[in-house]
C-alpha positions as a printed NumPy array, in Angstrom:
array([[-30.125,  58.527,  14.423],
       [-27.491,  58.361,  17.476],
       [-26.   ,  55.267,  18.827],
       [-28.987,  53.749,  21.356],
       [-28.389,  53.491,  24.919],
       [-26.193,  49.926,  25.708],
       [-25.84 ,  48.444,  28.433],
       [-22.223,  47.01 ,  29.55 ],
       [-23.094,  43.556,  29.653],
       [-25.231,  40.952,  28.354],
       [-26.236,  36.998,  28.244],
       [-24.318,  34.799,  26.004],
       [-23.384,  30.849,  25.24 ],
       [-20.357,  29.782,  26.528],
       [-18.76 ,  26.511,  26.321],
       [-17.023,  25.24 ,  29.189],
       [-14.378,  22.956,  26.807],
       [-15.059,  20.964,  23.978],
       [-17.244,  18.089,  24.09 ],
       [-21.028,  17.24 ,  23.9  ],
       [-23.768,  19.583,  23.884],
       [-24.175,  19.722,  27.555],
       [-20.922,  21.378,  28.126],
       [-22.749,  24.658,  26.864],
       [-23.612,  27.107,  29.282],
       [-25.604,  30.568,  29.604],
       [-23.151,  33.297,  30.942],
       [-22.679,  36.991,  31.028],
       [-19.756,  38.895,  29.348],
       [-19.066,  42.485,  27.877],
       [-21.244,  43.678,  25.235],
       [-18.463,  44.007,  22.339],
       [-17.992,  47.212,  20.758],
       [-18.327,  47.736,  16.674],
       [-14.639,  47.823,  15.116],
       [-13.976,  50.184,  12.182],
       [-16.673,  48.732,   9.331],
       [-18.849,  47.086,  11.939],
       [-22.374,  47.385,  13.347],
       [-23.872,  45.955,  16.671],
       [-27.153,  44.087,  16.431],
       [-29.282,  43.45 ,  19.384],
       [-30.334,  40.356,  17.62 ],
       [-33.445,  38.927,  18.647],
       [-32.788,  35.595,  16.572],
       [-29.746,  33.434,  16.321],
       [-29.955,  30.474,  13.71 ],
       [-28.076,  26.992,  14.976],
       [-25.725,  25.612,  12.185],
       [-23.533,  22.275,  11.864],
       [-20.521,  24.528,  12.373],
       [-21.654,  25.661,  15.473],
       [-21.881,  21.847,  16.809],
       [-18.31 ,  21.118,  15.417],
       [-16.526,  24.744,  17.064],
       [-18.202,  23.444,  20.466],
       [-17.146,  20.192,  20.179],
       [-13.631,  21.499,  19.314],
       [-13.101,  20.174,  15.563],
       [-13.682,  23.552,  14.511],
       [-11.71 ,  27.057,  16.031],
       [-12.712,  29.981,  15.357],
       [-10.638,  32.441,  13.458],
       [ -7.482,  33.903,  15.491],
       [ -9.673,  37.463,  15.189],
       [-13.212,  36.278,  15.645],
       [-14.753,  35.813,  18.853],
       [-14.635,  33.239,  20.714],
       [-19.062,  32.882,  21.05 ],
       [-20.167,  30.443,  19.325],
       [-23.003,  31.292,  16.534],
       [-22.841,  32.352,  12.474],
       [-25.689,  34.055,  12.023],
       [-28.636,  36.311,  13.556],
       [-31.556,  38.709,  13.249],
       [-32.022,  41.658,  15.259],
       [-31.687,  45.649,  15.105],
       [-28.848,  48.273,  14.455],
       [-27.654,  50.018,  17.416],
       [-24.531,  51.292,  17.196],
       [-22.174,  51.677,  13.67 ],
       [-18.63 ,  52.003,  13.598],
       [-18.027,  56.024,  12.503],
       [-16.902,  54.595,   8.836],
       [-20.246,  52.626,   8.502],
       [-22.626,  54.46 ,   5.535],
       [-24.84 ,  52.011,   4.318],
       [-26.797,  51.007,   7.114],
       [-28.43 ,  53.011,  10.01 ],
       [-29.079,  52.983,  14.312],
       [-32.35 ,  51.14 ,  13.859],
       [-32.279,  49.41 ,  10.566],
       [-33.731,  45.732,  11.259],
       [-31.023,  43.214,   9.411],
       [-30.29 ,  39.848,   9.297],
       [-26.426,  39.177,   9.174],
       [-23.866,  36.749,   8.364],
       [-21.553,  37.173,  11.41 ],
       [-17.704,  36.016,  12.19 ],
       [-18.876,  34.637,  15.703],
       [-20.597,  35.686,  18.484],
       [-24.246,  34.87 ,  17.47 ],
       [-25.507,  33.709,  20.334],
       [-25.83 ,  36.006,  22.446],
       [-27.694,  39.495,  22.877],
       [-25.428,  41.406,  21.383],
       [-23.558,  40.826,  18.185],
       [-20.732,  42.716,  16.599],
       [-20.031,  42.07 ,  12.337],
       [-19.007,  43.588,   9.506],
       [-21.333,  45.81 ,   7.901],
       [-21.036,  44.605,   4.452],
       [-22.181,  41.365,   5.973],
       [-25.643,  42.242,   6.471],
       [-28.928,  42.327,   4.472],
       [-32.683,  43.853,   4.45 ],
       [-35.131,  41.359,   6.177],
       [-36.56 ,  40.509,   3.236],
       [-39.958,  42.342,   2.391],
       [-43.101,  39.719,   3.965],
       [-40.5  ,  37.6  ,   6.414],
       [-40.433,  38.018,  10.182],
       [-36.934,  38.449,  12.188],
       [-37.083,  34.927,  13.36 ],
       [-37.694,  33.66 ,   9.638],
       [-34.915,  36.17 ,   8.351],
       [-32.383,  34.96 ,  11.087],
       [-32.208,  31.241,   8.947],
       [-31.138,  32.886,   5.59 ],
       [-27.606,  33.787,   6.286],
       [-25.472,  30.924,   6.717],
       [-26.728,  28.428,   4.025],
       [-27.363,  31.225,   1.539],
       [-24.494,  32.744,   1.57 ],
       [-23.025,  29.374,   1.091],
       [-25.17 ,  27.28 ,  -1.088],
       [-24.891,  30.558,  -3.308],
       [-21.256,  31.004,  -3.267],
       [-20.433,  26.922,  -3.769],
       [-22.868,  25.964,  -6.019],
       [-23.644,  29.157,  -8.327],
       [-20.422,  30.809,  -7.818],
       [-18.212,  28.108,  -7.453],
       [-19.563,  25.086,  -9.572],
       [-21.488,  26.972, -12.127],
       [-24.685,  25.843, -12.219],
       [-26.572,  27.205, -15.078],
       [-30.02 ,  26.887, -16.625],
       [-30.984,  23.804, -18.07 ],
       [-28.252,  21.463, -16.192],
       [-29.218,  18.787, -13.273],
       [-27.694,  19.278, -10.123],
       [-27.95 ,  16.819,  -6.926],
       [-27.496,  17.919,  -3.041],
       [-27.193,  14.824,  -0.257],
       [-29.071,  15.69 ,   2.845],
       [-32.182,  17.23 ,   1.086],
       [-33.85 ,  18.3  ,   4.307],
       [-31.334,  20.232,   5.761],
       [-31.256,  23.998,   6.154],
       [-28.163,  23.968,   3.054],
       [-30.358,  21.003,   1.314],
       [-33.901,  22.674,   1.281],
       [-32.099,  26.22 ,   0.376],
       [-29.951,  24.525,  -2.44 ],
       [-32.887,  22.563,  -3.528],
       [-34.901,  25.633,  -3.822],
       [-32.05 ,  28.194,  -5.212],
       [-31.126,  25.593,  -8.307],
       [-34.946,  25.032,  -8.949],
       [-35.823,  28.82 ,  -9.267],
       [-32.678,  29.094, -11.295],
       [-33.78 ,  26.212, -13.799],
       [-32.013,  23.251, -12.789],
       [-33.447,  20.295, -12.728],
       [-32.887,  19.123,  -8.945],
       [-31.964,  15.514,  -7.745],
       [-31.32 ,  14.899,  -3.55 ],
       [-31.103,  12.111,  -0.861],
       [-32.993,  11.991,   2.436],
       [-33.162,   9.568,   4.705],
       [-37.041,   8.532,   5.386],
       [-40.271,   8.402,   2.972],
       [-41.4  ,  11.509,   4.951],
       [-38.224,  13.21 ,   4.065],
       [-38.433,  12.417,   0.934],
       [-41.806,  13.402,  -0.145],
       [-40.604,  16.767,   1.947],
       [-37.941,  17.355,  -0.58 ],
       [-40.376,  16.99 ,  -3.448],
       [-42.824,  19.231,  -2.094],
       [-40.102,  21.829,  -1.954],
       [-39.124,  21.544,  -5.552],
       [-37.05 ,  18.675,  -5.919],
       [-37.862,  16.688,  -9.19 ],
       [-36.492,  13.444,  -7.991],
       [-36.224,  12.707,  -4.273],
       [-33.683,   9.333,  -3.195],
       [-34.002,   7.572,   0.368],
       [-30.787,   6.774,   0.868],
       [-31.518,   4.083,   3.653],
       [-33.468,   2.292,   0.923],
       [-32.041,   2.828,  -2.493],
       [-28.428,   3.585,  -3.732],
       [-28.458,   7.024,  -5.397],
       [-25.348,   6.103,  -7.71 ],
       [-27.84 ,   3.878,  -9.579],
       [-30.813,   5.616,  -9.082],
       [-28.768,   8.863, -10.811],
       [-27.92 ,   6.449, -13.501],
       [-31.224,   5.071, -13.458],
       [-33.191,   8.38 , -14.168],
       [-30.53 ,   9.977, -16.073],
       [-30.418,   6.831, -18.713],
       [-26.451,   7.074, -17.469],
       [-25.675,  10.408, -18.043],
       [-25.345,  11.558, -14.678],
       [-25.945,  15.069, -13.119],
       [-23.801,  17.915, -14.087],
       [-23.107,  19.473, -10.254],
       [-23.159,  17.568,  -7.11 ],
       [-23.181,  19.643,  -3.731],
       [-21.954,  16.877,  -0.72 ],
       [-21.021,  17.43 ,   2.997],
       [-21.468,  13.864,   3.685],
       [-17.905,  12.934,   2.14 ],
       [-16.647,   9.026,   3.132],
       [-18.03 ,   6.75 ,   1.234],
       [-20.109,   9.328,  -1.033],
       [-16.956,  10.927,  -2.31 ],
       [-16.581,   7.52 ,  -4.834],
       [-19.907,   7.577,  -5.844],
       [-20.31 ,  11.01 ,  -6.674],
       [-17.743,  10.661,  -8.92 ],
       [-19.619,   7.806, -10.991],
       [-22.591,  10.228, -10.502],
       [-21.254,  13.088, -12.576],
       [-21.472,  13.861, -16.546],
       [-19.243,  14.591, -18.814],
       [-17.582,  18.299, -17.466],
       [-19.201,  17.44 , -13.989],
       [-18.363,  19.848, -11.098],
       [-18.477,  17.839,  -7.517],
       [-18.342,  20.839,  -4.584],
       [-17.515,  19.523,  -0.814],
       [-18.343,  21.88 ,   1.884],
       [-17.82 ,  19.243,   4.707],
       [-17.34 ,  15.701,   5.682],
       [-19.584,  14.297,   8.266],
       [-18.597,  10.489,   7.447],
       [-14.752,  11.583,   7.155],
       [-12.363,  13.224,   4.984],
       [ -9.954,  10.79 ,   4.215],
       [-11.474,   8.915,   1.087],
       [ -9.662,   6.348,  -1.066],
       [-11.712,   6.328,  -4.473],
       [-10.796,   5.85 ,  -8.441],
       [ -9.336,   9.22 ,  -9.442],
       [ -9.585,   8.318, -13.529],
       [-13.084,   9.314, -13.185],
       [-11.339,  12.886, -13.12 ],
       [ -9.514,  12.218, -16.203],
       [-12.15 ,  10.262, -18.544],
       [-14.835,  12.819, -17.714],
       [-12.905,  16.397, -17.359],
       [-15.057,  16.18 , -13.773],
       [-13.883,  19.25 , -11.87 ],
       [-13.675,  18.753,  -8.2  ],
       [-13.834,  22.008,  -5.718],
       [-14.854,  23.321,  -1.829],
       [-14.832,  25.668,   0.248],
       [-14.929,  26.769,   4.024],
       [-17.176,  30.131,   4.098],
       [-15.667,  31.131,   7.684],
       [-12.425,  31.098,   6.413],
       [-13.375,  32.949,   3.35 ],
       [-12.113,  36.531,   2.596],
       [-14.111,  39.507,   3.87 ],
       [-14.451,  41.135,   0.04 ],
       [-15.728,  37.464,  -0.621],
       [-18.31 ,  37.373,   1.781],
       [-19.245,  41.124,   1.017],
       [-19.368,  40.303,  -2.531],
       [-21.626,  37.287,  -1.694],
       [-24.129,  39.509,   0.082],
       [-24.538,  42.065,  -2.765],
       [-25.047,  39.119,  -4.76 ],
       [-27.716,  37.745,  -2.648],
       [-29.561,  40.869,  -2.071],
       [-29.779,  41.44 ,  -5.943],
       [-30.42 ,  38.146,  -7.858],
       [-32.234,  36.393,  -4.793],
       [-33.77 ,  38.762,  -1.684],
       [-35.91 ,  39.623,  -4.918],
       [-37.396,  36.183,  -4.946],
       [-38.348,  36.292,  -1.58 ],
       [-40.624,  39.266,  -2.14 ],
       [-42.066,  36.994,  -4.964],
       [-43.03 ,  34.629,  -2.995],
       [-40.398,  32.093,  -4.702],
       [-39.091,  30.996,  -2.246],
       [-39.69 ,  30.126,   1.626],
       [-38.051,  29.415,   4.741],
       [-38.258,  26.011,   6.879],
       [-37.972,  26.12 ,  10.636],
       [-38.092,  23.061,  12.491],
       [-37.863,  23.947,  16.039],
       [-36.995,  27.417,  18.254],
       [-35.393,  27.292,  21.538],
       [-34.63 ,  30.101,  23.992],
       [-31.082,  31.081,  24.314],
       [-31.102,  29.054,  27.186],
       [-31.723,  25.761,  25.937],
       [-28.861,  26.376,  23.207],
       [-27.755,  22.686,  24.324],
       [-30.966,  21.133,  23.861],
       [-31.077,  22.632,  20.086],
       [-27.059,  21.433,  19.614],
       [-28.446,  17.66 ,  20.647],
       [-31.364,  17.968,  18.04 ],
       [-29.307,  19.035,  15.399],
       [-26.959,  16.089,  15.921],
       [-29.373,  13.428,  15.897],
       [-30.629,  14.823,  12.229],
       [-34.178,  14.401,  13.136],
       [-34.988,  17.815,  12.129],
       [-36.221,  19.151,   8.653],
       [-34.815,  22.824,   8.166],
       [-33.569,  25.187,  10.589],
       [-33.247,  25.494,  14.201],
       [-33.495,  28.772,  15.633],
       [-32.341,  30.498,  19.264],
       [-34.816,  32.974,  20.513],
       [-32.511,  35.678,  22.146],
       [-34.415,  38.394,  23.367]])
């Protein structure tokens, strides 16, 4: 099928300089024009992400070669490929993985980025897979191990990377430990497959670990809390324990009792999935769309959307995302 008729320009976020969500703004620019391996998606979704918040706020730059619009992942249909572009076609209906430039109407990213809308889901519900699949996957199966059998624990249970890790490890035979931070959070996490569910605000989940475990602890731990956590994860973890940070909302800089590394062979690891290579990422899909799309279609597992927003009121979905009130994703309506 040949390239679809595009117009020159379209409606984007902008953000005027870093700071608070109000200094977004809804702008026009130049639609942007696939690069050799690239597609352009009219996306009709854009998921909102934590990295989003921290680019517009200015903790966070893009890549030198990414653009500059803020957003990490979207929904929509194929209207242009770059000539080099053979898997995918003008008209195919994907959800991507993108480098930037999410929200907004039209989205340029690398082809091997992109996956099938999963068989049953709707382009809105497709839109929230992206971001914390491709990195729940790649930290905590890829990068920590997890295998059948072990216990693995994930702070912030009720966020879109907490309900999708809680879900991935359970369907892959973990048994699954995670902190909220209400009752109703908590009995949230447990309905979505957690076997033990911690309010943080009410109980310390270092003992609580130990409590349930008899003192063995939990074999992975996924944290982007960092601070304060960063000590007690390490009293958390078993013998050959892998602790994987993907962020650090309470801080980075953490003064804790390294011997824990030493008596317990712990193994401690992270990684930034923007900054990650392209073959990663690529490699990450193909791994997605094999060992868990599949599940999908099974009915295994299921998506949690919290609130949409048109494009808009992008600000008014950055300020609900801060205040952590929400339980799974937060979507931009684009078209």
């Amino acid at each position: 099928m040949p390239d679809m008729a595009i117009p020159k320009t379209m409606r984007h976020i902008a953000v005027r300089a870093p700071g608070p969500p109000d200094v977004i703004m809804l702008t026009e620019g130049a639609v942007p024009s696939p690069r050799a391996g690239e597609v352009l998606i009219e996306v009709a979704w854009a998921g909102v992400n934590r990295p989003d918040c921290a680019q517009r706020a200015g903790t966070y730059p893009p890549p030198p070669d990414a653009s500059p619009i803020l957003g990490l992942e979207v929904s929509g249909r194929i209207v242009a490929c770059a000539p080099d572009v053979e898997d995918w076609n003008v008209g195919d209906e994907v959800c991507a993985l993108t480098p930037g430039g999410g929200y907004a109407q039209y989205c340029a990213t690398p082809a091997a980025w992109c996956l099938p809308v999963p068989h049953g889901l709707s382009l809105e519900q497709a839109a929230s897979l992206p971001e914390t699949y491709f990195t729940v996957w790649n930290n905590v199966f890829d990068r920590a191990r997890l295998a059948k059998g072990e216990t693995f624990l994930v702070h912030g249970g009720t966020s879109g990377i907490g309900l999708t890790a809680i879900q991935l490890a359970k369907a892959f035979g973990a048994t699954v430990f995670t902190t909220a931070g209400s009752p109703d959070k908590v009995a949230f996490c447990r309905e979505m497959g957690a076997d033990h569910a911690i309010d943080y605000r009410t109980q310390d989940f270092e003992l609580e670990v130990a409590r349930i475990t008899s003192k063995r602890g939990v074999d992975v731990i996924l944290d982007m809390v960092g601070g304060d956590y960063v000590p007690k994860n390490l009293k958390c973890l078993a013998l050959e324990g892998r602790l994987v940070m993907i962020a650090f909302m309470k801080g980075s800089r953490i003064e804790c009792d390294w011997r824990h590394i030493m008596l317990r062979r712990l193994t401690i690891t992270g990684s930034t999935l923007r900054a990650s290579p392209f073959e990663r990422k690529a490699a990450l899909a193909r791994e997605l769309r094999t060992q868990v799309w599949p599940l999908f279609e099974r009915g295994a597992l299921k998506t949690v959307i919290h609130a949409t927003f048109p494009l808009a009121e992008a600000a008014k979905a950055h300020a609900l995302m801060e205040s952590s009130q929400h339980i799974g994703k937060i979507m931009l309506a684009v078209q």
